[in-house]
C-alpha positions in Angstrom: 8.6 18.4 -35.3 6.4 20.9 -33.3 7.2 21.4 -29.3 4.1 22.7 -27.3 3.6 23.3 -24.0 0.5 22.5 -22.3 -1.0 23.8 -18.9 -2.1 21.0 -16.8 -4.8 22.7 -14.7 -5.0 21.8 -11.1 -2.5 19.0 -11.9 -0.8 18.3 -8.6 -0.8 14.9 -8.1 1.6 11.8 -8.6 -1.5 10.1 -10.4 -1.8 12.4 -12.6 1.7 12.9 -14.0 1.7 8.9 -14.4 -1.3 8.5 -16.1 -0.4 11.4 -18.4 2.6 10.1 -19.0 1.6 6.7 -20.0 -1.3 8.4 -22.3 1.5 10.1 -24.3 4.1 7.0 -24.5 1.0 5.6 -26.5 0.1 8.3 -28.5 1.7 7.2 -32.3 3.6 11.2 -33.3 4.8 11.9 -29.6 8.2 11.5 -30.0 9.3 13.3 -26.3 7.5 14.9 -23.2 7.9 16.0 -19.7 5.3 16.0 -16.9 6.4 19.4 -14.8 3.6 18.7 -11.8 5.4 21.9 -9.9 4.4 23.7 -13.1 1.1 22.0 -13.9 2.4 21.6 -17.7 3.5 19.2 -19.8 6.2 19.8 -22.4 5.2 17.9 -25.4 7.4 17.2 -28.9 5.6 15.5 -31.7 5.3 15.6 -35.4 2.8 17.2 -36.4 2.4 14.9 -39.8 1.5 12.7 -37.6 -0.7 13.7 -35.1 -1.8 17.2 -33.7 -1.4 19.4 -30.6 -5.3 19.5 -30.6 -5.5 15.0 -30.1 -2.9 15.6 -27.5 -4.9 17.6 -25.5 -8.1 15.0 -26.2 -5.8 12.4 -24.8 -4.2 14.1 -21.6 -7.6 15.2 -20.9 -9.0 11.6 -20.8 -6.3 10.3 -19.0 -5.7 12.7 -16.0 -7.8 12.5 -12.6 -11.3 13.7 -12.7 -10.7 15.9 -10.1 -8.6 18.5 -12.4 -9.5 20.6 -14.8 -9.0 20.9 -19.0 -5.5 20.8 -20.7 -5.1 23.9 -22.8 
């Protein structure tokens, strides 16, 4: 299991932490995570057998408002 934290640029809205939220429940590896919008990160455990911090970020990335910037 790997834990990595990921900074949610310009992050700050409700839609955003749901809609990165239900991008991870679907994401086959994630095993736990926590949407911090007061801290614009997300705290992500997965296993990395499975899938990779690098897809994470591909997912949150596609599934946060337009308006914000990358994950990294």
């Amino acid at each position: 299991m790997t834990l990595s934290t990921l900074t949610l640029r310009d992050a700050t809205c409700p839609l955003c932490a749901n809609k990165v939220s239900v991008a991870l429940h679907a994401v086959e590896g994630v095993r736990h995570f926590d949407v911090d919008l007061a801290d614009q990160i997300a705290v992500v455990t997965f296993d990395d057998d499975v899938v990779g911090r690098d897809h994470i970020c591909r997912i949150i990335d596609r599934a946060h408002c337009d308006d914000h910037g990358p994950v990294m």
